[in-house]
N, C-alpha and C positions, 0 to 999 in steps of 0.2 A: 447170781444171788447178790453180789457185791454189788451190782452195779443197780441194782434196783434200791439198796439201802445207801448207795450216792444217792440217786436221783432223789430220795426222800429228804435225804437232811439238805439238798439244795436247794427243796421248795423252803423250806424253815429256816435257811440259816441266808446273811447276806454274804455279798462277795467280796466288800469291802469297800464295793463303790458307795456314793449316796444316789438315791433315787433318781430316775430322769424323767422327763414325764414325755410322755408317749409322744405327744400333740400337743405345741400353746395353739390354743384359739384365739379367735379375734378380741380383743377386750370390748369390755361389753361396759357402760355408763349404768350408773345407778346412787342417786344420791350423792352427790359431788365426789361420788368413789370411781373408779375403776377395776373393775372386775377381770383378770385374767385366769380364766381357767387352764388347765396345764395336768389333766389324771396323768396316773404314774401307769406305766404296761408293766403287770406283774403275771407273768404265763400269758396267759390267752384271755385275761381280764385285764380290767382299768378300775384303780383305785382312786374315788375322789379327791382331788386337790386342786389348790389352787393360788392367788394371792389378790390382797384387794391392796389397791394403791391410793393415796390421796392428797392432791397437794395443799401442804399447811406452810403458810410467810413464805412461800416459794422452794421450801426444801419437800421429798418427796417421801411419806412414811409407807411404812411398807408393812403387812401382817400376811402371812404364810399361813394357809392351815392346812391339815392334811385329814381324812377320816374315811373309818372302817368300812364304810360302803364299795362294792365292787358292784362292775357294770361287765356284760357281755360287749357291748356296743361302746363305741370311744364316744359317740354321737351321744349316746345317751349321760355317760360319762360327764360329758361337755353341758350337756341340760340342768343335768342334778349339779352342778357343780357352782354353774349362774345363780342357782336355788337356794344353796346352802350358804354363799356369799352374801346373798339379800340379806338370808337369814340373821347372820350373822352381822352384818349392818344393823338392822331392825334391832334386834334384842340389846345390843350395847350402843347402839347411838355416838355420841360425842365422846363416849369414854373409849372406844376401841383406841382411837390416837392421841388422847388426852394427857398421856403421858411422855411425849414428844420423842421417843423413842424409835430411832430412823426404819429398825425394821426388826420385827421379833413374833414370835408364831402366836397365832389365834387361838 
């Protein structure tokens, strides 16, 4: 009985690590961005993440984002991930790195 209410509070609780992400993909171009996808393995799912890079005067900014989406497939994972990065290009434009801030979450 104990070991079933371990197993529980280990899906809910972290181990202390920070997250790893399963698989970086190949970075993918999109709007003078770079798109690295990078899902996290959480059990026998992948949870969307990733980071968009882009170089401004020669230094490299950086925005991380992570979201509640989970995928059965790492593949698919890796798709919505490119997806959600457009997205997220698209919607804030020039201001995502506007702030010249080398690297800080989406």
């Amino acid at each position: 009985m104990a070991s079933i209410f371990s197993s529980l509070f280990s899906l809910f609780s972290g181990n202390g690590q920070p997250a790893k992400a399963a698989r970086e993909a190949e970075p993918v171009p999109y709007n003078d961005c770079l798109i690295f996808p990078a899902p996290i393995a959480e059990g026998s799912q992948f949870r969307l993440a990733g980071r968009i890079e882009k170089n401004v005067n020669g230094e490299t900014l950086v925005r991380t984002f992570v979201r509640a989406d989970m995928f059965s497939s790492i593949d698919d994972a890796v798709t919505f991930t490119v997806r959600k990065a457009e997205q997220i290009i698209d919607q804030n434009g020039a201001a995502l790195f506007s702030d010249g801030v080398k690297s800080r979450t989406a």
